[in-house]
C-alpha positions in Angstrom: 111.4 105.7 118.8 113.3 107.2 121.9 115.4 105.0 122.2 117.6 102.6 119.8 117.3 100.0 121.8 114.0 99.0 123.3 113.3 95.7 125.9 109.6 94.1 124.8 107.9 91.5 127.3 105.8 89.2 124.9 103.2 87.4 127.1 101.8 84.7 124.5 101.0 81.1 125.3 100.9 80.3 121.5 104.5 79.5 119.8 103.6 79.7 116.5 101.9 83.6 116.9 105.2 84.1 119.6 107.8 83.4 116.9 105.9 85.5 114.1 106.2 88.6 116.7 109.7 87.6 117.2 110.2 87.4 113.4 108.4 90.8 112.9 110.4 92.8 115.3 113.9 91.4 114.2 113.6 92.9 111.0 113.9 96.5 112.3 116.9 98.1 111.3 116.1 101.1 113.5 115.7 100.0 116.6 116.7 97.0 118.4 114.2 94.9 120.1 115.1 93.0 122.9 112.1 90.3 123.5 111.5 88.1 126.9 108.6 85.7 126.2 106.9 84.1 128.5 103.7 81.7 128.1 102.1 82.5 131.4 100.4 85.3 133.1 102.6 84.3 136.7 105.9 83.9 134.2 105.0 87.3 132.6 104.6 89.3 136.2 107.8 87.6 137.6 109.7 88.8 134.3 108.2 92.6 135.4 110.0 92.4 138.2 113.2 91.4 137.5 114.0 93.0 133.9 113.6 96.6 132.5 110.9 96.4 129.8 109.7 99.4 127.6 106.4 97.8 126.0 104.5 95.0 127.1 102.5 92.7 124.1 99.6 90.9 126.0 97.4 87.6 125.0 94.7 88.1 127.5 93.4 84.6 126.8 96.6 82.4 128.8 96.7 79.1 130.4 96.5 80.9 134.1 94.6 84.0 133.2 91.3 84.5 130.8 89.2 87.5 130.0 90.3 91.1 131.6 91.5 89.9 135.0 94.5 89.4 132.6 95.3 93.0 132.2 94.7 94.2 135.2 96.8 92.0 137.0 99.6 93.0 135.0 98.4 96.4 135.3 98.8 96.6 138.3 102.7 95.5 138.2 103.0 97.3 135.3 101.1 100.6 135.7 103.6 103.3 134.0 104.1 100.0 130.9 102.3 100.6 127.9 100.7 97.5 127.2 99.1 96.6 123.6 96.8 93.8 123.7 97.0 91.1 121.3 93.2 89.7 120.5 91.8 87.2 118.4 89.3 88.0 116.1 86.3 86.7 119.0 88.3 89.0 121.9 88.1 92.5 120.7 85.3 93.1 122.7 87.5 92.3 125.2 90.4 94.4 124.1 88.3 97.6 123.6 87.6 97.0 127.2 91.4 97.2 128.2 91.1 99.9 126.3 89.3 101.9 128.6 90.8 100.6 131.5 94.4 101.9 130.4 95.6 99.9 127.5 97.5 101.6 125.0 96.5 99.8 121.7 94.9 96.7 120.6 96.2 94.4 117.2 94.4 91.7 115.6 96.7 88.5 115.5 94.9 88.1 112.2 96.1 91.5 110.2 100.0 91.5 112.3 102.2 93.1 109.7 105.9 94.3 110.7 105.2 98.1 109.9 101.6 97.9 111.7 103.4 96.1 114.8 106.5 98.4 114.7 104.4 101.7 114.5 102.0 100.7 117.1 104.6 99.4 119.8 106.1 103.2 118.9 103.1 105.0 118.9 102.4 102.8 122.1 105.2 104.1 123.7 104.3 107.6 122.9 100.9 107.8 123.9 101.8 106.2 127.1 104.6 109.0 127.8 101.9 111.8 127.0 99.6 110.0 129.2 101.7 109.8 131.8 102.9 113.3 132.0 99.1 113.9 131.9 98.1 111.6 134.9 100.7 114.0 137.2 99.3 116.5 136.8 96.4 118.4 135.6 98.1 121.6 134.7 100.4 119.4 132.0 103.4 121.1 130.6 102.8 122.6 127.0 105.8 122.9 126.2 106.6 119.6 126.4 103.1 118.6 124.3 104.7 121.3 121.8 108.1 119.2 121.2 106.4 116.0 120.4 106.5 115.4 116.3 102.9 114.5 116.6 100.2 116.6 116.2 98.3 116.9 119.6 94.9 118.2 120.6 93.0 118.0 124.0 89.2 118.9 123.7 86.8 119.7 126.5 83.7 117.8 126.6 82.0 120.5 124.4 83.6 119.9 121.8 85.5 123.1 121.9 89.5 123.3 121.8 91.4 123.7 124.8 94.6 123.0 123.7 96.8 122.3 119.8 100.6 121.5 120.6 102.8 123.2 117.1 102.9 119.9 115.5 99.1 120.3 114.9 99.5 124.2 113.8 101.8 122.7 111.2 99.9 120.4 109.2 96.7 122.3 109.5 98.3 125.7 108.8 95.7 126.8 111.2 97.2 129.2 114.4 96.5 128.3 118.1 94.7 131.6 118.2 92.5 130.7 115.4 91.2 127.5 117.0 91.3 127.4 120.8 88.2 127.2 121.9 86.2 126.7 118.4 83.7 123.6 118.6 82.5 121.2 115.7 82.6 121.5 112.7 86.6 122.4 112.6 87.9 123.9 110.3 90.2 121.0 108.7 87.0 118.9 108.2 86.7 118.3 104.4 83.2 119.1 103.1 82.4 116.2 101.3 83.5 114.1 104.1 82.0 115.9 107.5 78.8 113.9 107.8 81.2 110.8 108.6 84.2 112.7 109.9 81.5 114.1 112.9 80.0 110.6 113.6 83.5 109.0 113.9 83.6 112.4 116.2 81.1 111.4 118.5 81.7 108.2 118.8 85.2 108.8 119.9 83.9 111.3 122.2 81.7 109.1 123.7 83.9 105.8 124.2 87.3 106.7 123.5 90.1 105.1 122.8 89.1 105.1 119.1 92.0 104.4 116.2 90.7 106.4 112.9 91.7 107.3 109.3 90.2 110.2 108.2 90.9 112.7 105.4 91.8 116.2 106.3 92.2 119.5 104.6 95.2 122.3 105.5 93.8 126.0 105.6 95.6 126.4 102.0 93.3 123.4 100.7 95.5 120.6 100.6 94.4 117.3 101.8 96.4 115.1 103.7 95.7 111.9 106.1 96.3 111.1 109.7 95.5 108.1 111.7 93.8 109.3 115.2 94.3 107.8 118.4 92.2 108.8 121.2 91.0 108.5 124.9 88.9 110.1 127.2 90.9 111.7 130.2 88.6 111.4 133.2 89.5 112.6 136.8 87.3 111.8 139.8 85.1 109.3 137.3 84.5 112.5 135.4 84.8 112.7 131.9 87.9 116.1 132.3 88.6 116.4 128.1 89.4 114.3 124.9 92.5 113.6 124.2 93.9 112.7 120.4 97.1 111.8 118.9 97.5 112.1 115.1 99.9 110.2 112.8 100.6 112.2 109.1 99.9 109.2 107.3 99.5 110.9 103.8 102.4 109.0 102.4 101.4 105.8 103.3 97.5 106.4 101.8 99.6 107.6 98.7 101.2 104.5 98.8 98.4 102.4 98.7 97.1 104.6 96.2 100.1 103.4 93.8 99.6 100.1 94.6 96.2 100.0 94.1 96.9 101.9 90.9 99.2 98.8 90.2 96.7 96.3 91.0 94.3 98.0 88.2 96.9 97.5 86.0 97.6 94.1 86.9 94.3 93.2 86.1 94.5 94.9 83.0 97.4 93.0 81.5 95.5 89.7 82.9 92.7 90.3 81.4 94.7 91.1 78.2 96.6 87.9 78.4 93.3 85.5 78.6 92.0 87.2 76.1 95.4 86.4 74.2 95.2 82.7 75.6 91.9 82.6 73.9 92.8 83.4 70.6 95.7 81.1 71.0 93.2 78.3 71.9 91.0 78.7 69.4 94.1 78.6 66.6 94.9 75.1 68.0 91.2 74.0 67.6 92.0 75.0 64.2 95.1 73.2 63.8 94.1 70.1 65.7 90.9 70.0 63.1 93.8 70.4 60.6 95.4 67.0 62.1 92.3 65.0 61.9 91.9 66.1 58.2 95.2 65.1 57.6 95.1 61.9 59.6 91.8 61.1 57.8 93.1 61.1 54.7 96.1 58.9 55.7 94.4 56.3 56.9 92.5 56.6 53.2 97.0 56.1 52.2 97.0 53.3 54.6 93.6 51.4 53.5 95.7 51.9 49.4 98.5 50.5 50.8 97.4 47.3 52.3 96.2 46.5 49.0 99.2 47.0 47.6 100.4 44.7 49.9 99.0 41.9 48.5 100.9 42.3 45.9 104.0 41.6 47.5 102.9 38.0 48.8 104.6 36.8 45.3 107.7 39.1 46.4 107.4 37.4 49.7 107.4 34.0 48.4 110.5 34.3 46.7 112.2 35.6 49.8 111.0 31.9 51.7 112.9 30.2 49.1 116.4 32.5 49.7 115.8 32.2 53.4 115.9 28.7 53.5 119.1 29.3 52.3 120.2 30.9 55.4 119.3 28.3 57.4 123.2 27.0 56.7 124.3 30.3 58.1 121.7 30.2 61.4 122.8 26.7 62.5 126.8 27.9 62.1 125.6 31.2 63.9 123.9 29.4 67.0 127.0 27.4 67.2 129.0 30.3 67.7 126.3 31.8 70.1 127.2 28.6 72.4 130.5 29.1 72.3 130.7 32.4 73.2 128.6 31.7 75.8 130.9 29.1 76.8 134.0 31.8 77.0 132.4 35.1 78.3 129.4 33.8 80.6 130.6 30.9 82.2 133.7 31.9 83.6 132.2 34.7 85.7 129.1 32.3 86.9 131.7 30.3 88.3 133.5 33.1 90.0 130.0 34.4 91.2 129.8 31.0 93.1 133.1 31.1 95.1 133.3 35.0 95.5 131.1 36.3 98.9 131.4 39.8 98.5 128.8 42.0 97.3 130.5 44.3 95.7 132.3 41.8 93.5 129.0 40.0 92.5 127.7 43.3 91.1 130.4 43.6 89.3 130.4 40.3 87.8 126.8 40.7 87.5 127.3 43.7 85.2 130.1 42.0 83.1 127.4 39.5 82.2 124.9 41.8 81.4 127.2 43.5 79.1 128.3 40.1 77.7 125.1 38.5 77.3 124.1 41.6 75.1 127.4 41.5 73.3 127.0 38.1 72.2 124.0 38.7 70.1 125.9 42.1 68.9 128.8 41.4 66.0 131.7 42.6 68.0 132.7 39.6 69.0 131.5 37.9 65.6 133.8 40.4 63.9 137.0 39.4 66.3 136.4 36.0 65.6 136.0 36.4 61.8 138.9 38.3 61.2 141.2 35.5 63.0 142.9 37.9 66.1 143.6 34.6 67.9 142.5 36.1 71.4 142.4 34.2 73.8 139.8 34.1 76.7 141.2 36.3 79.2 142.0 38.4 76.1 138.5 38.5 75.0 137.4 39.4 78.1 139.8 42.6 78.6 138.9 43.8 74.7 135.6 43.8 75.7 136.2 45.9 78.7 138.5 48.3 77.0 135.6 48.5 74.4 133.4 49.4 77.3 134.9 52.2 78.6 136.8 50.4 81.8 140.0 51.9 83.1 143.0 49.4 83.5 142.0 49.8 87.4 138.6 48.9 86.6 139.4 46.1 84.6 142.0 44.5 87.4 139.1 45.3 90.1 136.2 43.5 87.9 139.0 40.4 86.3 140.8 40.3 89.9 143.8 40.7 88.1 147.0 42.9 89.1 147.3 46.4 87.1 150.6 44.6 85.8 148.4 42.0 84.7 145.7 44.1 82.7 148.3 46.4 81.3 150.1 42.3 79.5 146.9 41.3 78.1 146.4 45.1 76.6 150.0 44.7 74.9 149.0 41.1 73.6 145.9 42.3 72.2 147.5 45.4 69.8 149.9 43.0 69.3 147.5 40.5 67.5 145.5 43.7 65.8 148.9 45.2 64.3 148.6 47.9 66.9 152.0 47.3 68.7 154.1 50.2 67.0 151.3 52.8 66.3 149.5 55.6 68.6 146.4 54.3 67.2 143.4 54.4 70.5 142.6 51.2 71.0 139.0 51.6 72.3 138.4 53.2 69.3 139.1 50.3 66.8 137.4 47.8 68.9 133.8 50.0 69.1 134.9 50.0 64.8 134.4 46.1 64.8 130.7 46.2 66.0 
């Protein structure tokens, strides 16, 4: 780039495509691209006016513009701008028609890509400072063509060379000498590839402004690539000589070479693994045959066991008569169910009724939960069988203890002071023949279920 810093006018009515560009171009660490957006061809032309701007990215489909007029009304503003023309992929008729009528470049909103945007906005900017320097005069400056770092060649309209710049001497390895004024075939046209080489050839010759890849050979034999970029120089409406840029892109082919040479093996290891996975799949048809053998003959287990089954009806029998023993025991059982009930249950109903906040009836909510499952546990069975004497408020702070609660937790959920929780704690190792002993508390209560 010339310059480290360079001021982009992006004339795109779609945000979506706007901020992509935007996104593209900020990820340059070389350069620094300044971008004014505006939506509109009138907003664009006022920006021309009033700001410097080095490159100018056109949409020539806009809200107040459509078609061609687009570019050459900000052509004509903007005549010494490079301008690459953003297309869709039903406009590039249209953009190979600004093409010929000055624009620098054309990019398919479809294939955008950072590098491809960068490069082009550079290239852009150099084609459009060799054109210029062209347009002034006839007679151009060689020496100026010989300083650019890309290859350069002008070509009269029969094909033979009127001028290389040293850029072009050096990846060909061909002399000035040697090929001013030779005509086609040249002389770094690979064999193999001349047929197509020469029809890209003439085609460019014939409507310009053509962006190529072609393969090339040096005079020692090596091949390297360049990307072309092209148009016809008229003067008068006469068609004066052919102009071309080249880009060494042999390291970016190699590159795609690699990755393509990746991609192969990619597609190697894929094809490896589902042939893998298909191994593995049939092993577990295998193994789930296995299972149904194996269930089959369980179920053949589970037939021999119901049989023996009946067996056990005698068995069974017997039990009836011990059970109705234990109907003693269930009536003394439901009576302590009741009573329980009675001590841990009803107390917080009542509070319920009386307390409006919602946070306290969620908390009494849970304490009932845990109750109501703790009644039909033996925790509190146990503390009644082995005769602690608690008493109600008692009960209910063991069984909170035993829960996990903090003394906070348990003065927030009973209403009672911390001084309060921290009484019935004492009283409670008191009655268990904790008082005098480290012994956790928690821990002997979750022992009693």
């Amino acid at each position: 780039m010339p310059n480290n810093s360079l001021h982009v006018l992006l004339v795109e009515d779609n945000p979506g495509d706007a901020r992509l560009i935007r996104e593209m171009l900020r990820d340059n660490t070389d350069v620094k691209f300044t971008i004014q957006w505006a939506e509109r061809l009138t907003d664009g032309l006022d920006s021309l006016r009033g700001n410097p701007i080095d490159i100018i990215l056109l949409d020539l489909m806009l809200p107040d513009s459509q078609g061609i007029d687009t570019f050459l009304a900000m052509q004509t503003e903007s005549h010494r701008i490079p301008t690459i023309i953003l297309t869709g992929l039903d406009d590039e008729e249209l953009a190979v028609e600004a093409l010929r009528h000055g624009a620098q470049d054309y990019l398919p909103k479809g294939d955008l890509e950072s590098n491809l945007l960068r490069r082009s906005i550079r290239y852009a900017i150099e084609r459009n400072q060799s054109e210029l320097a062209l347009r002034e005069s006839e007679e151009f400056n060689a020496s100026l063509l010989d300083n650019s770092p890309n290859p350069i060649i002008v070509i009269n309209p029969d094909t033979s060379i009127y001028y290389i710049n040293q850029a072009l001497e050096k990846i060909t390895g061909f002399t000035s000498s040697e090929l001013i004024g030779k005509k086609t075939p040249y002389p770094w046209w690979c064999a193999e590839k001349q047929r197509n080489v020469a029809e890209d050839f003439r085609k460019a010759m014939q409507d310009g402004a053509e962006r190529l890849e072609e393969l090339f050979r040096k005079k020692n034999g090596e091949k390297f690539w360049v990307e072309i970029t092209s148009r016809l120089v008229t003067l008068d409406g006469r068609f004066k000589y052919y102009l071309a840029n080249w880009v060494d892109i042999t390291d970016i082919k190699q590159a795609e070479e690699e990755l393509r040479r990746h991609r192969d093996q990619l597609e190697e290891l894929v094809l490896e693994r589902t042939a893998e996975l298909t191994r593995s799949n049939k092993k577990l048809r295998q193994e789930i045959m296995e299972h149904e053998r194996t269930a089959a003959v369980l179920k053949k287990r589970e037939q021999e066991l119901d049989i023996k089954s009946h067996y056990l009806e005698d068995a069974t029998t017997a039990l009836k008569v011990l059970l109705k023993h234990r109907e003693d025991d269930k009536d003394e059982l439901q009576g302590n169910v009741v009573s329980n009930v009675k001590e841990l249950v009803m107390p917080y109903i009542g509070k319920l009724r009386t307390v409006r906040s919602t946070t306290q009836q969620q908390a009494y909510l849970d304490v009932i939960e845990n109750n109501l499952n703790n009644i039909i546990s033996p925790f509190l069975r146990n503390v009644t069988l082995n005769h602690y004497n608690l008493t109600p408020r008692e009960i209910e702070v063991a069984n909170l203890v035993k829960n996990g609660k903090t003394t906070k937790d348990i003065g927030d959920i009973l209403n009672l002071s911390t001084r309060a929780v921290e009484f019935h704690r004492d009283n409670i190792r008191k009655k268990m023949g904790l008082k005098k002993t480290k012994t956790n508390l928690r821990s002997i209560l979750l022992s009693l279920q």
